[in-house]
C-alpha positions in Angstrom: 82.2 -60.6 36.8 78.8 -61.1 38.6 78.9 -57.2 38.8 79.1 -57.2 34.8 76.1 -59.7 33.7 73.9 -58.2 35.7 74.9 -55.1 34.0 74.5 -56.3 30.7 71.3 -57.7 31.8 69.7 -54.7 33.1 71.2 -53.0 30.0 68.8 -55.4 27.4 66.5 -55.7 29.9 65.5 -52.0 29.4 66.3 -51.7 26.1 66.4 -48.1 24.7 66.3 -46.6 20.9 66.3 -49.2 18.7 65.1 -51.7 21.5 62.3 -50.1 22.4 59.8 -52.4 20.5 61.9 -55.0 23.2 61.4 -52.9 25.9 57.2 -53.4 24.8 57.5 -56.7 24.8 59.3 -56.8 28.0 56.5 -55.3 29.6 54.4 -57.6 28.3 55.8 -60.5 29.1 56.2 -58.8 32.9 52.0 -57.5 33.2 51.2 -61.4 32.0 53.1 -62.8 35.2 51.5 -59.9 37.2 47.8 -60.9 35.8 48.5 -64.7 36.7 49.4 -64.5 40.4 47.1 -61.9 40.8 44.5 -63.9 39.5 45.4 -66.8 41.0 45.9 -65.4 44.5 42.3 -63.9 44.6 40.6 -67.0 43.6 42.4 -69.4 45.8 42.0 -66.7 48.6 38.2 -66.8 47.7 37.8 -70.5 47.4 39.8 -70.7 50.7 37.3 -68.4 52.1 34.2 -70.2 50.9 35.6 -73.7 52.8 36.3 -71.9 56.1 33.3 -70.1 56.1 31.1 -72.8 55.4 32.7 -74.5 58.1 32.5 -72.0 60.9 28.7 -71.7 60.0 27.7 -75.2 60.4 30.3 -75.6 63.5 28.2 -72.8 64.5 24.7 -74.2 63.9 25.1 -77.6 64.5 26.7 -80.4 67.3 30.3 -81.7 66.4 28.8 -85.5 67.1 25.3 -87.7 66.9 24.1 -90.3 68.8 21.5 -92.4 67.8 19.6 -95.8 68.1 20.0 -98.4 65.3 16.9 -100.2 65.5 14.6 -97.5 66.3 14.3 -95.5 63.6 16.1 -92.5 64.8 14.3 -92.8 68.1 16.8 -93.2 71.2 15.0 -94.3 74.2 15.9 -94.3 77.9 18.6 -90.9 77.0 19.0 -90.3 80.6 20.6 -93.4 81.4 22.8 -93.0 77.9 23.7 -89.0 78.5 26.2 -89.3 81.1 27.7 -92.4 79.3 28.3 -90.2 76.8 29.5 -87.2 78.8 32.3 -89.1 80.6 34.1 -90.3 77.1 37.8 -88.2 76.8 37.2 -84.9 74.3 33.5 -84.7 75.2 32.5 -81.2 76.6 29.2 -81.1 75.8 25.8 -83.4 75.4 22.4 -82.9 75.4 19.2 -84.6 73.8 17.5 -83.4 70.6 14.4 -84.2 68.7 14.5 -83.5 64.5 11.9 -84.0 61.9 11.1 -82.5 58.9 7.4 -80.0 58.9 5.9 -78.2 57.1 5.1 -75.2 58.6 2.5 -72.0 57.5 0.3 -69.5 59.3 -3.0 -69.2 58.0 -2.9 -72.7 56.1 -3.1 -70.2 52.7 0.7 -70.5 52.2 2.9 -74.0 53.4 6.8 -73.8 53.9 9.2 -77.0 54.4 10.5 -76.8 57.4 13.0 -78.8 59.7 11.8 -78.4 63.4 14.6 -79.4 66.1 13.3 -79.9 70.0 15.9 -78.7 72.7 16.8 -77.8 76.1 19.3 -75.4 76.4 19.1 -76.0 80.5 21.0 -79.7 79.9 24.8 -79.5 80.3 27.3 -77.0 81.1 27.7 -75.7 78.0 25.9 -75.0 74.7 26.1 -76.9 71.7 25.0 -74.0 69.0 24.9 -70.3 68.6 21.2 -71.2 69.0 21.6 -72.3 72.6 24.0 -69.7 72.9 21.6 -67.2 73.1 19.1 -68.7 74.7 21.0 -69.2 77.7 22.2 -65.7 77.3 18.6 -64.0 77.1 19.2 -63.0 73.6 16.5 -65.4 72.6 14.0 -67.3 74.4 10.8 -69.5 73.6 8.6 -68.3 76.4 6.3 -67.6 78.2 4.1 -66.3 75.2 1.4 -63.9 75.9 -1.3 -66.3 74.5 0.4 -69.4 76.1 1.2 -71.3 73.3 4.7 -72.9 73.0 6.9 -70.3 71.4 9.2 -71.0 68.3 12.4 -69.4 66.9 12.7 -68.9 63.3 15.5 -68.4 60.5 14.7 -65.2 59.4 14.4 -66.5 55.5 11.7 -68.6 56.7 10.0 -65.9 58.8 10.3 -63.7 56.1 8.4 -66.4 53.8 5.6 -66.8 55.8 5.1 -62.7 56.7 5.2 -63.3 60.4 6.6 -61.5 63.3 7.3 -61.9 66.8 4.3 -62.6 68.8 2.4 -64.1 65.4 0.7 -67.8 65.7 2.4 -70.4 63.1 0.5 -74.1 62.5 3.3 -77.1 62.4 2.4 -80.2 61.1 4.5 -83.1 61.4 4.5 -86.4 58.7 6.2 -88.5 61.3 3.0 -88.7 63.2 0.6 -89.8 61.0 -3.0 -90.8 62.5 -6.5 -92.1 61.3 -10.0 -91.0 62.1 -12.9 -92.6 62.5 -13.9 -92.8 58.3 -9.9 -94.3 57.3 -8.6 -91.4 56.1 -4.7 -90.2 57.4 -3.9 -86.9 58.7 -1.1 -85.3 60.0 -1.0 -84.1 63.6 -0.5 -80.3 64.0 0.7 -78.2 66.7 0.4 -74.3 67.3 3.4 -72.5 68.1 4.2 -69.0 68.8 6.9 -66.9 67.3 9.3 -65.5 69.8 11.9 -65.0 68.0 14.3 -65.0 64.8 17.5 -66.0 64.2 20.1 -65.4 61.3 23.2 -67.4 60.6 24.4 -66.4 57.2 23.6 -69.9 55.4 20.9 -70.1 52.8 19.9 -73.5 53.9 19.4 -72.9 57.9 17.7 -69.3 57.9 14.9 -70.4 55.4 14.0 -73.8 56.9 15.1 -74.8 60.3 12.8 -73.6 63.3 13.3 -74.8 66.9 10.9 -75.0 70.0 11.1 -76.5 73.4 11.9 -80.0 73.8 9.0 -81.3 75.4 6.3 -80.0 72.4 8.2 -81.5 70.2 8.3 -84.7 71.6 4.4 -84.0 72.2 4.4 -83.1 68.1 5.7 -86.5 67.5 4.4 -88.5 69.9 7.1 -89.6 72.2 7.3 -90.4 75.2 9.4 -88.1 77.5 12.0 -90.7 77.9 12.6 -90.8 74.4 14.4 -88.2 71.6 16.1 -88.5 68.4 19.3 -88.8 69.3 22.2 -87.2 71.2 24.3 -83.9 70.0 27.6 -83.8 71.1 30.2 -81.3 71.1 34.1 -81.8 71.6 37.2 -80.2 72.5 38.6 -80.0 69.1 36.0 -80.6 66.0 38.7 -81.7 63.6 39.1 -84.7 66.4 35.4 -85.2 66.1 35.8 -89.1 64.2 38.5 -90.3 67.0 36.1 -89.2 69.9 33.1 -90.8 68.0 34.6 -93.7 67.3 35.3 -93.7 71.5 31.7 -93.3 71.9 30.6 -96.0 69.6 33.3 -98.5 71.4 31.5 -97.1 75.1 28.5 -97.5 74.1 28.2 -100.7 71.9 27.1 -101.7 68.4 23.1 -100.6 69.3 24.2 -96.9 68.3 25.1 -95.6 65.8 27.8 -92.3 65.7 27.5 -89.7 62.9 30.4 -86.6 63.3 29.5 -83.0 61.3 32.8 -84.0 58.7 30.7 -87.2 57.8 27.4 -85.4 56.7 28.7 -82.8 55.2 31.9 -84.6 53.2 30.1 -84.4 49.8 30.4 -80.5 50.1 33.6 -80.2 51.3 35.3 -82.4 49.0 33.4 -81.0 45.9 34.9 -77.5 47.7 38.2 -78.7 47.6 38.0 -80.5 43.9 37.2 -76.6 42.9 40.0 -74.7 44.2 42.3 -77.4 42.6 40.4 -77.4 39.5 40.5 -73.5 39.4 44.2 -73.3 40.7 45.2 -75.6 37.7 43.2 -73.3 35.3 44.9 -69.8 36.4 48.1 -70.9 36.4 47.7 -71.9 32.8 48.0 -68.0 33.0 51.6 -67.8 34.6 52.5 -70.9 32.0 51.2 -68.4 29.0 53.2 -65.7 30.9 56.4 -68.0 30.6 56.1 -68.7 26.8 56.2 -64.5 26.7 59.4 -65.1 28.7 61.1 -67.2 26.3 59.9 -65.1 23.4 60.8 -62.3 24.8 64.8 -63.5 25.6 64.9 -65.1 21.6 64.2 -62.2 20.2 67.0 -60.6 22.9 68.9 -62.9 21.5 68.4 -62.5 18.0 68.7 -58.6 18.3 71.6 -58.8 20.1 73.7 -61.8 18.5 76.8 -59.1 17.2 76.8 -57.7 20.9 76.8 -61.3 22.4 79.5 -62.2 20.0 81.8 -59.3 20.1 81.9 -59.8 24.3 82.7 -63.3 24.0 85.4 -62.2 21.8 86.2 -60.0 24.4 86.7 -62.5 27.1 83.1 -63.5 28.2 82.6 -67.0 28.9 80.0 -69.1 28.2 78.9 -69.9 31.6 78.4 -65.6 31.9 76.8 -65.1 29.1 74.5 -68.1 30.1 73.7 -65.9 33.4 73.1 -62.8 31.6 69.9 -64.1 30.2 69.4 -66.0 32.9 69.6 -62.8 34.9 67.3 -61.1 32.5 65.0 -64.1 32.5 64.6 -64.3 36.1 64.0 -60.5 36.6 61.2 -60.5 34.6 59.4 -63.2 36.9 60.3 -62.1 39.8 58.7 -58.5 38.9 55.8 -59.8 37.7 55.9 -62.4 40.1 56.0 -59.3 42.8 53.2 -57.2 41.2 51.2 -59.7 40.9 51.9 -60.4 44.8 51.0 -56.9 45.5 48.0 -56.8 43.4 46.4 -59.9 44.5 47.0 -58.9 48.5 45.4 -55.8 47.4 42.4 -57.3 45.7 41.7 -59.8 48.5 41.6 -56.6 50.9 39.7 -54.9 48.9 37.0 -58.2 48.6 36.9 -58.8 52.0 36.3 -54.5 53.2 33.9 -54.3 50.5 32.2 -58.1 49.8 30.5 -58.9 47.2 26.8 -60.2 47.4 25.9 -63.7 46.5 22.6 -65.7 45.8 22.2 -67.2 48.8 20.3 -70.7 47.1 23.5 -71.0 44.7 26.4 -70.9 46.9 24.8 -71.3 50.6 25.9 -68.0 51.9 24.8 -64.8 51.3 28.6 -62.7 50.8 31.5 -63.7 49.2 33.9 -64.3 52.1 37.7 -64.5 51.2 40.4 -65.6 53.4 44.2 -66.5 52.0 46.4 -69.3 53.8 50.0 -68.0 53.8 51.0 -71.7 52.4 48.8 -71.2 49.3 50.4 -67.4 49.1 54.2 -69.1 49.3 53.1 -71.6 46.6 51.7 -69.7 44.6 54.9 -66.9 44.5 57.5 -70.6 44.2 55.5 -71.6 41.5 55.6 -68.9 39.9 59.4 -68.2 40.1 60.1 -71.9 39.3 58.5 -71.5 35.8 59.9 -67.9 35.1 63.7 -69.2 36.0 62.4 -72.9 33.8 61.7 -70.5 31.1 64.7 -68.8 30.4 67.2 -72.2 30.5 66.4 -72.5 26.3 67.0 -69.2 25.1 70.2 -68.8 27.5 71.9 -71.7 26.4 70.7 -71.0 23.3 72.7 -67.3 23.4 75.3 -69.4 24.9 76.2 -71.9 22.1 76.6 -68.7 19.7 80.2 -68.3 17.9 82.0 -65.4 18.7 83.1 -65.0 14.8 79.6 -65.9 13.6 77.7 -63.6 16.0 79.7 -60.5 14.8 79.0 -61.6 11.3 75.5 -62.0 12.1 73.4 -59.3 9.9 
C-alpha cells in the first residue's frame, strides 16, 4: 500500500496535460524553499564568520587578562614583586608588564593623528602575549637600534599610511597624561621622538589605524614613571574562553587592591550586539521558508481541488483515509525536502564561493576589511530541521482536508 501512495503522489506531484499549470506551481512552491535556506544559510554562515573573526583578531592583538591597581589610576607600582604572583595562578601561561595611553601622534606637526601608544618588552616571559610580540621575538619586527638613535616605533599600517611615513622616518608623540607647566603658567604636553621601524597589519579597522607600540622603558620615560611602575599586567591563558574563572583566581591571589579585566568583558557590547544580529536576521529569512510553506499548502488545495473525482473514485476503490492522508502528505513532504535540498546545495555553494572570492568591506563600518564567512554544522542541521518541520507542518490541513472528502461526493464533484 505504501508502494501505491507514493505512486499516486509522485503521479500529482508531476502533474502532466491538464496539470501542467500544477506542475508551475509546484515548482514554485519548491524554488521558494530553495531561496529560503539558501538565503538563510549564507547569512548565518556570514554572521558566524564576522563573530569568529572578530574574535581571532582581538585574541590575536590583545592579552586574554588585565591586571591593574585600583587606587592608582591605572598605574601598578612595584610589578616585579606582583608578576610572578600572577604567573604562578593555575591556567596562566603568560604575563608581562605594559604601559597604554592614548597620543596623538604626527610627523612634521602639519598633520595630527589619535593614536593609542602601548610600551612593551617582548624579552619578559616565556612566551608572547600578541602577534605583536610574536614577531618581535621572531626578528620579523624589531624597534631598534635606529640609525639616528632614537627609540624606534611600530605602526598599524592605516596609521602609517595617514601620516605618509616609512620605515626609517622620525614621528613626534605627545602624550596628555603628562601634562607640565612652564615658567609663564601655561600647560603643555610632553613629546617624545620616535623612529619608525616598522609596520604592522592585523585586519581590524580600529588597530591598524591607531595603535603604535615602542619599547617599554620610553614609554614609561613618555609618561613619567618610574621604572618600577606600568599600567598594568597582560596576561594570557591556556584556554581564553576560561579567561573569567582564571581572573577571578587572580583577583582572589592577589586581593581587593586590583582590579581584573578579561578580553570577553571589554569587548561584550560587540559581541552581544553580534549575536542579537544573527538572531534578528535568522528570524527575518526564515520568514522566507514560512512564505515558502503557505506555497505548499496552496499548492496541495488546489491538488486537491483538481483532483477531488480522482480522490473519490480511489476511495471508492478501497483507499482508506489514513492513505489518502499520506498521499498528500507524501506530496507535501517531497516538495520540502527538494527545496529543502537545493537550497542546501546552493547555500554550501554560495558560502564557498564568498569565502574563495571575499567580498571587500569598509573597514570603519564593520571593523574588518573582507567579508569573512564561516558556517557551524549546528546552525546548517537547524537550519535543514527547520525547514523540514514547517514543509511536513504545512501539508497536515490540506491532507486531512483531501481526507474528509466523500467518495460519492468527490466523483460527483464538477
Amino acid at each position: 500500500m505504501k508502494r501505491l501512495e507514493w505512486y499516486i503522489a509522485r503521479r500529482y506531484l508531476a502533474s502532466r496535460r491538464k496539470g501542467r499549470f500544477l506542475s508551475l506551481i509546484t515548482l514554485i512552491a519548491v524554488g521558494g524553499v530553495a531561496l529560503g535556506v539558501t538565503a538563510l544559510i549564507t547569512v548565518i554562515a556570514v554572521m558566524t564568520g564576522l563573530q569568529r573573526d572578530l574574535q581571532a583578531k582581538i585574541l590575536g592583538s590583545n592579552p586574554h587578562i588585565y591586571v591593574f591597581d585600583h587606587g592608582g589610576a591605572l598605574r601598578l607600582g612595584d610589578w616585579r614583586n606582583v608578576l610572578p604572583r600572577v604567573s604562578r595562578v593555575p591556567g596562566v601561561v603568560a604575563a608581562s608588564p605594559y604601559v597604554s595611553t592614548n597620543v596623538a601622534v604626527t610627523k612634521d606637526a602639519t598633520w595630527v593623528q589619535p593614536g593609542v601608544l602601548w610600551g612593551l618588552d617582548p624579552s619578559i616571559g616565556e612566551q608572547p602575549l600578541t602577534e605583536i610580540e610574536r614577531d618581535l621575538r621572531s626578528g620579523a619586527l624589531a624597534f631598534g637600534p635606529t640609525p639616528g638613535g632614537l627609540p624606534g616605533a611600530i605602526l598599524g599600517r592605516g596609521l602609517a599610511q595617514r601620516l605618509n611615513v616609512l620605515p626609517g622616518d622620525t614621528i613626534i608623540v605627545a602624550a596628555f597624561e603628562n601634562i607640565r607647566q612652564d615658567a609663564f603658567g601655561s600647560f603643555y604636553p610632553v613629546t617624545f621622538q620616535f623612529e619608525v621601524t616598522g609596520t604592522f597589519r592585523t585586519g581590524m579597522y580600529e588597530y591598524d589605524n591607531g595603535n603604535l607600540y615602542v619599547e617599554l622603558g620610553p614609554a614609561q620615560a613618555l609618561l613619567g614613571l618610574p621604572a618600577d611602575t606600568v599600567t598594568g599586567l597582560a596576561v594570557n591563558v591556556a584556554d581564553p574562553w576560561a579567561a573569567r574563572d582564571v581572573g577571578s583566581a587572580i583577583f582572589f591571589d592577589l586581593g581587593q587592591r586590583y582590579w581584573i579585566q578579561d578580553w570577553m568583558d571589554l569587548n561584550m557590547s560587540l559581541f552581544s550586539a553580534l549575536k542579537l544580529e544573527k538572531l534578528a536576521m535568522a528570524v527575518i529569512l526564515f520568514m522566507i521558508v514560512l512564505v515558502a510553506a503557505f506555497n505548499i499548502v496552496s499548492t496541495l488545495i488546489m491538488v486537491v481541488a483538481d483532483k477531488t473525482r480522482e480522490i473519490g473514485i480511489l476511495k471508492s476503490m478501497g483507499l482508506t483515509r489514513r492513505a489518502v492522508l499520506r498521499v498528500f502528505m507524501l506530496q507535501g513532504m517531497a516538495i520540502g525536502i527538494i527545496g529543502t535540498a537545493l537550497g542546501a546545495v546552493g547555500g554550501l555553494g554560495l558560502v564557498a564561493a564568498l569565502d574563495r572570492y571575499g567580498i571587500d568591506l569598509p573597514g570603519d563600518v564593520y571593523f574588518i576589511e573582507t567579508l569573512p564567512v564561516a558556517l557551524d554544522p549546528i546552525d546548517f542541521g537547524l537550519i535543514i530541521l527547520a525547514s523540514t518541520v514547517v514543509a511536513l507542518v504545512a501539508t497536515i490541513y490540506p491532507a486531512r482536508q483531501a481526507a474528509r472528502l466523500l467518495p460519492v461526493e468527490a466523483i460527483r464533484h464538477d
